[in-house]
C-alpha positions in Angstrom: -12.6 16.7 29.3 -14.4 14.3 31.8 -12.6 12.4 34.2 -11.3 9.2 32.8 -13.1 5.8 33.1 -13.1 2.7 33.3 -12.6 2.0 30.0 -9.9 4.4 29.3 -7.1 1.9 30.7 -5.6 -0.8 28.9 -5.0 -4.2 30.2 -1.5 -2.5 31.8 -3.0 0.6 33.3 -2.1 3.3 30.7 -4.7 5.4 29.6 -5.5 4.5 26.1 -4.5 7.5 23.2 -7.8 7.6 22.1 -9.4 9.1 25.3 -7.2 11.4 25.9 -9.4 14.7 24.3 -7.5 17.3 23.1 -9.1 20.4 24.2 -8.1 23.2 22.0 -4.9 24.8 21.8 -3.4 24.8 25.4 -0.3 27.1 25.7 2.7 25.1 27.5 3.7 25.5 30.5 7.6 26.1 31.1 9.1 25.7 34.4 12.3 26.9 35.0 14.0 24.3 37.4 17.2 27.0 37.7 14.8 29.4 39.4 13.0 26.9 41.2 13.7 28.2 45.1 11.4 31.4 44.2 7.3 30.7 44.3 5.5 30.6 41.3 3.7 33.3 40.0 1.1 31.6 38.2 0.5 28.9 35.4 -0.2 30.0 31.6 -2.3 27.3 30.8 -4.6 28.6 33.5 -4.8 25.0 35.5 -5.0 25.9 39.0 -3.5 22.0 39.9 -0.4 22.6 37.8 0.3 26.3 39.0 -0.3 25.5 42.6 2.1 22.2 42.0 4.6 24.3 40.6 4.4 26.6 43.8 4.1 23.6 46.4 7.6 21.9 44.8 9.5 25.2 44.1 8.7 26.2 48.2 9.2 22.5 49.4 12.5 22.1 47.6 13.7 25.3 48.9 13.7 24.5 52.5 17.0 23.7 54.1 17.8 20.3 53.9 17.2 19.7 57.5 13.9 21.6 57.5 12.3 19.1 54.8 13.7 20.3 52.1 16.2 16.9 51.1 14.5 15.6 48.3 12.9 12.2 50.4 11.3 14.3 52.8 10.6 17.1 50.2 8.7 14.4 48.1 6.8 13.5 51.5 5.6 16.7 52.0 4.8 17.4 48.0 2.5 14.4 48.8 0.7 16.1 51.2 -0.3 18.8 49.2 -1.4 16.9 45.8 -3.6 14.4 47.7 -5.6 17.1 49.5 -5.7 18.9 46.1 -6.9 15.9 44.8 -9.8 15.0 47.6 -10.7 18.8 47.3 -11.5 18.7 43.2 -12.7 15.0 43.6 -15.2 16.1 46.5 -17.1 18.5 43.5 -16.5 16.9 40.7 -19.8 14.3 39.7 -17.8 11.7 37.8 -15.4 11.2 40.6 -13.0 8.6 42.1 -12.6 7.3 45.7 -11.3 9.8 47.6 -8.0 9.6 49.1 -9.2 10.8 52.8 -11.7 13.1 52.0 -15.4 11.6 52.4 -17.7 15.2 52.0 -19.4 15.9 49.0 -19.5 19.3 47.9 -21.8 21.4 45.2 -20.7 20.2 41.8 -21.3 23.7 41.0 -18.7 24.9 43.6 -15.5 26.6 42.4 -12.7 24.1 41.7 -10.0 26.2 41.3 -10.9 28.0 44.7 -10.9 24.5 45.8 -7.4 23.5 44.5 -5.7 26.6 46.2 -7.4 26.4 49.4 -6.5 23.0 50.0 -2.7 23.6 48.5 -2.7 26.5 50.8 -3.3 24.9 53.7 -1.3 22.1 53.8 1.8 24.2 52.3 1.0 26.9 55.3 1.2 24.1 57.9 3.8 22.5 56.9 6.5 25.5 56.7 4.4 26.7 59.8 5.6 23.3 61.8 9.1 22.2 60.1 12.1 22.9 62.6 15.2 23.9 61.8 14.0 26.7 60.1 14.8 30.3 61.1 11.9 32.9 62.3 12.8 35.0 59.5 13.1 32.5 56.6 10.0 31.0 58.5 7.8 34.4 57.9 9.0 35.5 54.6 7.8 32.2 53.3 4.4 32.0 54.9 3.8 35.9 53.6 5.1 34.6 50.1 2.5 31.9 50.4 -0.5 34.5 51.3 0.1 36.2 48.8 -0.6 33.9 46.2 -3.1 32.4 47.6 -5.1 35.9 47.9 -3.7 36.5 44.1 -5.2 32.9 42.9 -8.8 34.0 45.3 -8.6 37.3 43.6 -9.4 36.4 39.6 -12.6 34.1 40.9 -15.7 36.2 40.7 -16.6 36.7 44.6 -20.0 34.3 44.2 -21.8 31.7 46.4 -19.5 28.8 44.1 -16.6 30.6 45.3 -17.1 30.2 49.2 -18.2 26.6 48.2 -14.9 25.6 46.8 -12.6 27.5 49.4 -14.9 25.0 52.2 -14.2 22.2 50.4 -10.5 23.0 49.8 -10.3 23.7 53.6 -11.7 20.4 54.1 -9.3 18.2 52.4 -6.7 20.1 54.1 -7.7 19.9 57.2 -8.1 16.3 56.6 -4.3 15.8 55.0 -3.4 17.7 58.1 -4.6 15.5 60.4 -4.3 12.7 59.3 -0.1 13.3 59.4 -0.2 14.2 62.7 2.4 12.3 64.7 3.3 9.9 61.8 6.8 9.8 62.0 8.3 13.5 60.1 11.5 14.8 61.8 11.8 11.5 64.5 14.8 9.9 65.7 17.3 8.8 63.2 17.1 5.4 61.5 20.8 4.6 61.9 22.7 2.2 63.9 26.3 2.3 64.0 28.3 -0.6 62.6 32.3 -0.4 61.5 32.1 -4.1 60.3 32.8 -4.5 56.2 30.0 -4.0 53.9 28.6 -1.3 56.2 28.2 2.6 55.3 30.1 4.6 57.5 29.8 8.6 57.0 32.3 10.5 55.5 34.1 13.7 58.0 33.7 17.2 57.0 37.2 18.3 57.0 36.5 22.0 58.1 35.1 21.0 61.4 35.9 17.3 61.2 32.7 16.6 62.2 30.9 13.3 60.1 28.6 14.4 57.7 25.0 12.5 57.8 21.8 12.4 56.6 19.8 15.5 56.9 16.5 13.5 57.0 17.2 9.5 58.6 13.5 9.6 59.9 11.9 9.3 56.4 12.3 5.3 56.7 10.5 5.6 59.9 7.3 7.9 57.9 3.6 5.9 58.3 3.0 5.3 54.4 0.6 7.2 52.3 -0.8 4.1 50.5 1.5 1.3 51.5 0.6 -1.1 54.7 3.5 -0.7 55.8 7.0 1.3 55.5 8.9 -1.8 54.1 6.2 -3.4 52.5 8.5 -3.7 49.5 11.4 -4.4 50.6 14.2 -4.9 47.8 15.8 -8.2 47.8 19.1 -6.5 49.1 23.0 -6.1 47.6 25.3 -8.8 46.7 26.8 -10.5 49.0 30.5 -9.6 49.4 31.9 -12.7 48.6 30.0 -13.4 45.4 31.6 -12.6 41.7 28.5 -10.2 41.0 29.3 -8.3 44.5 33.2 -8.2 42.5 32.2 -7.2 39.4 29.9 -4.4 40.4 32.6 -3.3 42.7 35.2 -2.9 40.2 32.7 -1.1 37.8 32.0 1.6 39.8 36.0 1.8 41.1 36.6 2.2 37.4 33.9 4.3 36.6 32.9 6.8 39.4 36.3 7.8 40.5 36.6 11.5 40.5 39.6 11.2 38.5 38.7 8.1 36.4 40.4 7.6 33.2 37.9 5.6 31.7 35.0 7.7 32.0 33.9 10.0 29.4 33.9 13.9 29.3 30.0 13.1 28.5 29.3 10.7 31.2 30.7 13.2 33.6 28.5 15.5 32.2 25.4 13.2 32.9 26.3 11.9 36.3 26.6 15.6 37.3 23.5 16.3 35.4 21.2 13.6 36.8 22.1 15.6 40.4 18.7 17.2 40.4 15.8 16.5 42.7 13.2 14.0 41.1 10.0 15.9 42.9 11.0 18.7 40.6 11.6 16.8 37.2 8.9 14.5 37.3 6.4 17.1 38.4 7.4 19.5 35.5 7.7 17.0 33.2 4.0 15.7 34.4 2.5 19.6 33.9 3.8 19.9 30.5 2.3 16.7 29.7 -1.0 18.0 31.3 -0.5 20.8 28.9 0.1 19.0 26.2 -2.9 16.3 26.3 -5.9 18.8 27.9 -6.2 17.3 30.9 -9.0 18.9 32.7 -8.5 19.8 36.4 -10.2 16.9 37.7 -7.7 14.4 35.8 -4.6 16.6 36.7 -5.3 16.6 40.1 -5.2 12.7 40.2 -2.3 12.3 38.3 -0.3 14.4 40.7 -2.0 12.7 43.6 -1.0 9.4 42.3 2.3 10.5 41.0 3.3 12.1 44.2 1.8 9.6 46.8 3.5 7.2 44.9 6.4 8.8 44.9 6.4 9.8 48.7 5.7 6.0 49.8 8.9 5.0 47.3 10.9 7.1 49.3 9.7 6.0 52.6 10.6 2.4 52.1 13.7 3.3 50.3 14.9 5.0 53.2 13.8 2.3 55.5 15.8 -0.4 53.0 18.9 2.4 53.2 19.0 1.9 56.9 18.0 -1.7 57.3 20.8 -2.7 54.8 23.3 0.1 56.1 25.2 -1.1 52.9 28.3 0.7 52.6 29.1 3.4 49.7 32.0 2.7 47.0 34.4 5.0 49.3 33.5 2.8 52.2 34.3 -0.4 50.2 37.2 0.3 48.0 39.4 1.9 50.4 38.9 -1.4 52.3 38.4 -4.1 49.8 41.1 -6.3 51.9 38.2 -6.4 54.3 35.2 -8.4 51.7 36.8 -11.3 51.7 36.5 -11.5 48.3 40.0 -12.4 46.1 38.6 -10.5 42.8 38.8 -7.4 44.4 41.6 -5.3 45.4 42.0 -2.2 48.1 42.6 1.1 46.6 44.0 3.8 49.0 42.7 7.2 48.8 39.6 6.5 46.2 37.5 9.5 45.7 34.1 9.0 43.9 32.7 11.7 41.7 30.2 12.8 44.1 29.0 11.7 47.5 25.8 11.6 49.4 25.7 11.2 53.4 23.1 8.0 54.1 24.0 4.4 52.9 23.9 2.9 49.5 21.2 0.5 48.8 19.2 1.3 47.4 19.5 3.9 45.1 17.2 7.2 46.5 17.2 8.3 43.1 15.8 5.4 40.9 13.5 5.0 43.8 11.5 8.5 43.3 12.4 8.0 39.6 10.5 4.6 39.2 7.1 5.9 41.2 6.8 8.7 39.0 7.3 7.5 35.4 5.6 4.2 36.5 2.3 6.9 36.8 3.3 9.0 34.3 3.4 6.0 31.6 -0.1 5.0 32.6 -1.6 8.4 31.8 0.8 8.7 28.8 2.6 5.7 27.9 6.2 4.8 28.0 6.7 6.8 24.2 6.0 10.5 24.1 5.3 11.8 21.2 6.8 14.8 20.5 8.9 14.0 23.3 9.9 15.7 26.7 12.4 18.0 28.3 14.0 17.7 31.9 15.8 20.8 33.2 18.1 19.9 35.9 19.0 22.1 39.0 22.1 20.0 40.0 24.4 22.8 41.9 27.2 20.9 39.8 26.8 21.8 36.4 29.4 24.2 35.1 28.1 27.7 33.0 28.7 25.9 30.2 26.9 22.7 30.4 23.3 23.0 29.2 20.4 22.2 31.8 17.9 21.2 29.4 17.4 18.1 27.5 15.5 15.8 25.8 14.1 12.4 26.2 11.6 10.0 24.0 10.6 7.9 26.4 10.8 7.1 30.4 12.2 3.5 30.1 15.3 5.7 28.1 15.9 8.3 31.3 15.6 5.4 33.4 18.0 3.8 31.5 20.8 6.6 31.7 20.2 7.3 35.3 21.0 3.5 36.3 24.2 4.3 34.6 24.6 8.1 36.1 24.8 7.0 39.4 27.3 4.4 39.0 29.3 6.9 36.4 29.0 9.8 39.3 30.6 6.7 42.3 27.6 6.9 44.5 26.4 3.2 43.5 26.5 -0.6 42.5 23.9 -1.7 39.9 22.0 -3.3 42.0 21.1 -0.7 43.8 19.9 1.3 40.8 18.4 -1.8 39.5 16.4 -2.5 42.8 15.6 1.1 43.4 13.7 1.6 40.5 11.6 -2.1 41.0 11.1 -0.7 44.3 9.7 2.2 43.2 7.6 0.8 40.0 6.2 -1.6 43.0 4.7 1.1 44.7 3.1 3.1 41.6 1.5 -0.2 40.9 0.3 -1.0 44.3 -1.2 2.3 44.6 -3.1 2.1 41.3 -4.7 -0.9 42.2 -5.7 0.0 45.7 -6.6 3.6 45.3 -8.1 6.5 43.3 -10.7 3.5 41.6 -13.9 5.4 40.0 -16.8 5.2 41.7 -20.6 5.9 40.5 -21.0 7.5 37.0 -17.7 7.2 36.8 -17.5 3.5 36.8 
């Protein structure tokens, strides 16, 4: 299948049904999110974009959360890899698309799945290389994990002139990816000022060493963008203000719903909230290699939907964590503990409230629906919002009891966008608004991206 055109987008973005060719029968590929902090081994369908995604996000998502492995920072670095992947295939492939940084042209007879791992390689190999707060030893058993498969991906290419072609071009868009992220903000100074007036997050206190508990990544507001202008170039319009009835009524939603002991909740939307507390780098991405699976995408078209997909993603989570701190809007257990402090008569103080779950960086907006928005926003135009045959999510939330089943399924995006708008105000960590906003946010930059970046270009056009 040829990369797609032009032509193959409807008046919203989404590639038409009818071009997407079908290529034989394609064995799935099945990710097991449980298992997801041990590399990948290799991809069945034999697409070297999806395998070496599935190793990039199972190895990002494993570091500690300090070291990059939070999901915002985890999404940054996954966007790393896929748009040097992506300027490595594009640089060979004839029908090709603007590159992202990459401007070299390479033989279109030179190996592309030497050119995926090389450039996956290289950027995954600096970046644990360079993250701190990472010990020696985690540090080396990673980077030896890493050679390993790279040598084992090198190893079933035929040792031929196309071979060293593709590994050059690889190293190129690499090396481009890698310096082009030099100094641009990873693992700087912390995004938050201090405020203990109402309607300002404060950080909960570890009661073991009564120390407060905080972000693990505040910098990722303060990231240069991937595609954006700037990092708050979508800024969301913001919460309600505290004296308003909307500011009551989400406020005494969430009091009534995410308490830990709520009575109004349901055994099932417990179930959810604690489900939906997975990392959305390693949903998305799955669910976006199944669907590769699933349609024949060729390597040239995988390699841009990941690029776009995680780009995307990676900007929505730098200006969601620059909102987070510009806002510094408090969490439920920040306001409704001290409702006597809004200012608002409709709602009322309640000692002691404990949501479901807690996260340690302020509310609005939500992180989640953020991420969540950038990648189905690219996943619908390559698929639509309806799959047919529909999808499956397998959560790694560390919450789930042995019990609870990890996998489902979904029919469409706009329906797991809908519950997880809901999740997070049934698990206490949000107002609707901030799940609301989060996800424009997020759809803002997807959109943005598409029609600024990754246009075809020559025979392609």
């Amino acid at each position: 299948m040829g990369g797609l055109d032009a032509s193959s987008f409807d008046e919203k973005g989404r590639v038409m049904k009818s071009n997407r060719s079908l290529i034989g029968a394609v064995v799935a590929l099945v990710l097991v999110l449980s298992t997801l902090s041990i590399p990948a081994r290799g991809d069945p369908t034999g697409n070297a974009v999806t395998a070496w995604n599935q190793i990039a996000v199972s190895t990002l998502i494993g570091l500690p959360g300090p070291a990059g492995g939070a999901p915002p920072a985890a999404q940054i670095h996954v966007g790393m890899v896929q748009g040097a992947v992506y300027d490595a295939v594009n640089a060979i492939e004839p029908k090709h698309h603007r590159p992202y940084l990459l401007n070299r042209r390479f033989s279109a007879r030179a190996s592309k799945d030497a050119a995926v791992a090389a450039a996956a390689y290289g950027v995954l190999h600096n970046i644990v290389s360079t993250v701190p707060n990472l010990s020696d030893t985690a540090r080396e058993t990673l980077l030896q994990s890493l050679a390993t498969q790279y040598a084992n991906s090198l190893a079933g290419i035929p040792n031929r002139p196309f071979k060293t072609q593709g590994i050059a071009a690889g190293n190129a868009a690499a090396e481009a990816m890698i310096a082009a992220r030099q100094d641009d903000g990873r693992f700087g100074p912390s995004q938050w000022v201090p405020n203990t007036a109402p309607g300002h997050w404060w950080p909960q206190v570890n009661p073991t060493t009564g120390q407060p508990i905080l972000d693990p990544t505040p910098w990722v507001g303060g990231v240069k963008p991937f595609v954006m202008q700037t990092s708050s170039q979508f800024r969301s319009p913001g919460p309600n203000a505290l004296s308003s009835a909307a500011w009551a009524q989400e406020f005494n939603e969430v009091k009534a719903l995410g308490a830990v002991n709520s009575a109004v909740r349901t055994p099932e939307q417990t179930y959810i909230a604690r489900w939906w507390q997975s990392t959305p780098v390693a949903s998305w991405n799955a669910v976006a290699s199944d669907l590769v699976a699933r349609n024949g995408l060729d390597i040239a078209d995988s390699a841009r939907l990941f690029a776009m997909e995680n780009l995307s993603g990676a900007d929505a989570a730098i200006n969601c964590w620059n909102d987070k701190y510009h806002w510094d809007f408090w969490r439920p257990w920040n306001a409704i503990p001290r409702a006597a402090e809004d200012g608002n008569p409709a709602t009322e103080p309640e000692d002691g409230w404990t949501a479901l779950i807690t996260a340690p960086y302020p509310e609005h907006p939500s992180g989640h629906l953020c991420l969540d928005g950038a990648h189905t926003r690219v996943l619908q135009m390559f698929f639509d919002d309806v799959i047919d045959g529909d999808y499956q999510i397998t959560s790694i939330s560390t919450l789930l009891g042995p019990a609870d089943p990890r996998t489902r399924t979904f029919g469409s995006f706009s329906q797991a966008l809908a519950e997880i708008v809901e999740a997070r105000i049934w698990a206490g960590l949000h107002y609707r608004t901030a799940d609301v906003q989060g996800e424009a946010l997020g759809r803002n930059v997807a959109d943005y991206m598409a029609a600024n970046y990754f246009q075809p270009v020559g025979h392609a056009q």
